[in-house]
N, C-alpha and C positions, 0 to 999 in steps of 0.2 A: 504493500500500500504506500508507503516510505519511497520505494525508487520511482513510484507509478507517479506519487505529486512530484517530485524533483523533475522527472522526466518533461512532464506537462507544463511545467513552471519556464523549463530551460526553451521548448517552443514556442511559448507567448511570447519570452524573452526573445527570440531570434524573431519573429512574425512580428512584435513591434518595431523593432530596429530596423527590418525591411521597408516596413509602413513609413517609417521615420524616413528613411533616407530615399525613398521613392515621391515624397512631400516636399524634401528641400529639392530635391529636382527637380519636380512639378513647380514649384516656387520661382528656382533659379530660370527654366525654362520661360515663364512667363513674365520675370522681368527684361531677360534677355529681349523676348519679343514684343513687351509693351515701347522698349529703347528702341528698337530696329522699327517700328510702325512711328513713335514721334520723330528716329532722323529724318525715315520717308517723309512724312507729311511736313515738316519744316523746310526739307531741301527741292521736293519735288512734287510740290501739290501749290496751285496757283490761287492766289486769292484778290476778288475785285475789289480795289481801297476809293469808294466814292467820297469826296470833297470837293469842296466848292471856295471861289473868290467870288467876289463880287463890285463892279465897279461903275461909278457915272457914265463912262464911257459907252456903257453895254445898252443895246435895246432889246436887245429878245435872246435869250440861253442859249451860249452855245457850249455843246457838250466835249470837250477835247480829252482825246486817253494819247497817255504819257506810260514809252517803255525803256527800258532800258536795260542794258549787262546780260543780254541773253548767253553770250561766249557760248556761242552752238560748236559743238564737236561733234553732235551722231549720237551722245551718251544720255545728254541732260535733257530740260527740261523742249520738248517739240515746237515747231511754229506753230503746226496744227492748234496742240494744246492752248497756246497764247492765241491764234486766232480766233478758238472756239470764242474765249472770255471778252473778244474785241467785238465779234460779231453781236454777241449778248448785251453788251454796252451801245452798240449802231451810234458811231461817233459823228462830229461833225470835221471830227479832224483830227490825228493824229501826229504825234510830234515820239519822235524816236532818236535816241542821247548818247546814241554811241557801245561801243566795246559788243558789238553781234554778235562778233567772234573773236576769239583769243592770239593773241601774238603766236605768232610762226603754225600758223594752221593750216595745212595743204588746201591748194586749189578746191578738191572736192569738198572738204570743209567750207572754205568759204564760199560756197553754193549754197549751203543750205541756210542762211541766213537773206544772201542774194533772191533765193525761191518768197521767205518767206515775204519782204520786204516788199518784193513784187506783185504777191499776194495781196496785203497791204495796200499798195500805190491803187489798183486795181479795182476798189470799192471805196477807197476815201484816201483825201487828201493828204498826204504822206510827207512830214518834214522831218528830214534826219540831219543831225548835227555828230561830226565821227569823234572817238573817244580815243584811249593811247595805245588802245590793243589795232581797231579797223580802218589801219592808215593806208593800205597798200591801194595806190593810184588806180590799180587794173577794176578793184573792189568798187571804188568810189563810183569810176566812170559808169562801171554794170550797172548800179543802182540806179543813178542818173537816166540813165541808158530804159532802164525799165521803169520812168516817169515817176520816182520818188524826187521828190524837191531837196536837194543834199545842199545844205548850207554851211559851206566851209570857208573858215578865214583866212587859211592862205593860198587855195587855188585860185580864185576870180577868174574861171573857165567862161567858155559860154552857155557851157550845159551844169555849170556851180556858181550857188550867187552865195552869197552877203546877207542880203535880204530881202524880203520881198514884200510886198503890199497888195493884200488882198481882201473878199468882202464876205462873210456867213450871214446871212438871216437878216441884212442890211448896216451888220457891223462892219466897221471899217479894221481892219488888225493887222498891224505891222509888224512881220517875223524879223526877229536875227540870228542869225546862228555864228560861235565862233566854235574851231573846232580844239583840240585840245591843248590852251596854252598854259603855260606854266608862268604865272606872272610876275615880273621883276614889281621893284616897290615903285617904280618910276611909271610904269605902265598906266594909261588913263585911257580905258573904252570907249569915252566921250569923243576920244580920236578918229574913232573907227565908224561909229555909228552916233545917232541923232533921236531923240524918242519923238515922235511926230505927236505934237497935241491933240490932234484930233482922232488919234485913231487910239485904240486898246495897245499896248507897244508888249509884246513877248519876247522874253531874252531867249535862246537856247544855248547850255552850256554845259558839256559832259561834265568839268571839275565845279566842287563850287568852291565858290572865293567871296564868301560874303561882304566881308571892306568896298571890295572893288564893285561886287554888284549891286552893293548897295546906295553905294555914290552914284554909280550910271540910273540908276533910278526908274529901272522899264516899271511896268504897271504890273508885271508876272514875270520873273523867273523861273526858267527849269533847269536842274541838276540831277546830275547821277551819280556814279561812280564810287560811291562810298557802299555801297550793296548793305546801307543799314548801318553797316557796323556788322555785319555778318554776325557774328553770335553775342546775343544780347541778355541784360540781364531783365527778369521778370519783372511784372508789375513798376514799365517804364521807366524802371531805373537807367536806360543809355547805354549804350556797347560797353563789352568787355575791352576793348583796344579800340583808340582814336587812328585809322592811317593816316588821315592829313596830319596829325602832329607828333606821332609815337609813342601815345601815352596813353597806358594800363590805369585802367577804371576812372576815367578822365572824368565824371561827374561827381565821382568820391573822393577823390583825389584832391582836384581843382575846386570844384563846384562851380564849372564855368560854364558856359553854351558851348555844346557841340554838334558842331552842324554834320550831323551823321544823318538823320531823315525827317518829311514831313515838314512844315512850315517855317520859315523865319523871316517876319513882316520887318520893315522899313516904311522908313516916309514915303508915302501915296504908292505903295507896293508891295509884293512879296516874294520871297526866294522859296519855291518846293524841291525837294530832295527825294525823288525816290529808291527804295533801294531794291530795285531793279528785280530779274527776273533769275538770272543763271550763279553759278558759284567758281571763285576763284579765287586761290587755286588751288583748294576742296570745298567739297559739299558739309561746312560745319555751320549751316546756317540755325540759329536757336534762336525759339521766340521770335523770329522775325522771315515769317513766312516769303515767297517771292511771290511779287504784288504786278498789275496791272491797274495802272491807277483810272479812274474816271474822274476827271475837273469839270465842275460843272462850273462855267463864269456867266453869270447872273447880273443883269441889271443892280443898281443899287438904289 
């Protein structure tokens, strides 16, 4: 009777132990996979960020979607997928900030941004300003070539302008686009371009450079290239790492403005920052999903 309970005792004992260690592998399993579905859905799931300005200038809504930092390779996030969320929006205008695709990407790479782009031009108004990855001339002209409005500031082609003046819904909006300058402290845009009083005046500018855009004083700026802050901390606390300035946890740190994304108003203006669509140079985006934006600019 003696060896019968010891016996029985010692296989609950081993049959819990089993139970036990087949739970923390169920456990471990399931955090593993809960981690692998948030990198997905952070790196590679799109999301519509509608916002809106609003200005005297405006007489009747016009709806503009703003993209940016696709860096298409074949891997990441599709044009498809970005066009789904463009066509869902039915813009009156798009405005696209550069970096499609990524430094030293084979021809056939740089096609599939080309496609998308063209895709794009093809159903609305398509204004692209190039960033410091999608410089290469042969790119520029393709784009051009397949009736996207490429506003670059230092080809002055006859098929690449500067800027240009044109009319939505009987608003009058004067684009600019520079392409990706890197700016001395002498530098004054004022130089370059003129904000026309009577029209809505829109900057396009892959880097943002708040000082300087704020002085030139358009009515809406657009920026990219900061892709957020790529991995951010929760409950809007601001990127983990500032790249325009090199500094680790730059709102704890500093407690200063960091133009890493979304809004920074100025006198009779504003600067938007979006952080774009694609990831570089890994997919460690946190908290800060990859957006297609919609602006809605509203009378005021």
């Amino acid at each position: 009777m003696y060896v019968s309970n010891m016996s029985e005792k010692i296989k609950n004992t081993e049959q819990k132990k089993k139970t036990s260690g087949k739970s923390k592998f169920a456990r471990f399993l399931a955090v593993c996979l809960t981690l692998v579905f948030l990198w997905y859905f952070n790196n590679y799931t799109i999301k519509i960020n509608e916002t809106e300005i609003s200005s005297k200038k405006i007489s009747a809504s016009v709806t503009a979607v703003v993209l940016s930092d696709l860096h298409s390779d074949g891997t990441n996030i599709s044009g498809r997928s970005v066009m789904d969320k463009v066509e869902k929006i039915d813009p009156d205008i798009v405005f696209a900030l550069g970096d499609m695709y990524s430094r030293g990407a084979s021809e056939e790479q740089m096609q599939i941004p080309i496609d998308f782009m063209a895709d794009l031009a093809a159903h609305y108004p398509t204004y692209f300003v190039p960033g410091d990855h999608d410089t290469s001339y042969g790119y520029i002209k393709a784009l051009s070539d397949a009736g996207v409005h490429v506003m670059a500031y230092k080809y002055g082609s006859e098929e690449i302008y500067r800027e240009e003046f044109i009319e939505i819904k009987g608003n009058k909006l004067h684009i600019m686009g520079i392409d990706n300058v890197y700016y001395s402290d002498s530098f004054d845009l004022s130089k370059e371009f003129s904000n026309d009083p009577d029209c809505f005046n829109i900057l396009m500018a892959h880097i943002p450079n708040y000082e300087k855009f704020s002085d030139f004083g358009a009515d809406l700026t657009l920026c990219a290239d900061t892709h957020g802050g790529m991995t951010r901390l929760p409950f809007n606390l601001g990127p983990v790492y500032d790249s325009l300035t090199g500094e680790w946890f730059p709102r704890q740190r500093s407690n200063r403005t960091v133009y890493d994304k979304g809004w920074f108003e100025y006198e009779n203006g504003a600067m938007f920052i979006t952080s774009g669509i694609g990831d570089s140079p890994l997919p460690v985006r946190t908290f800060n999903r990859p957006e297609v934006v919609a602006i809605e600019i509203n009378p005021e």
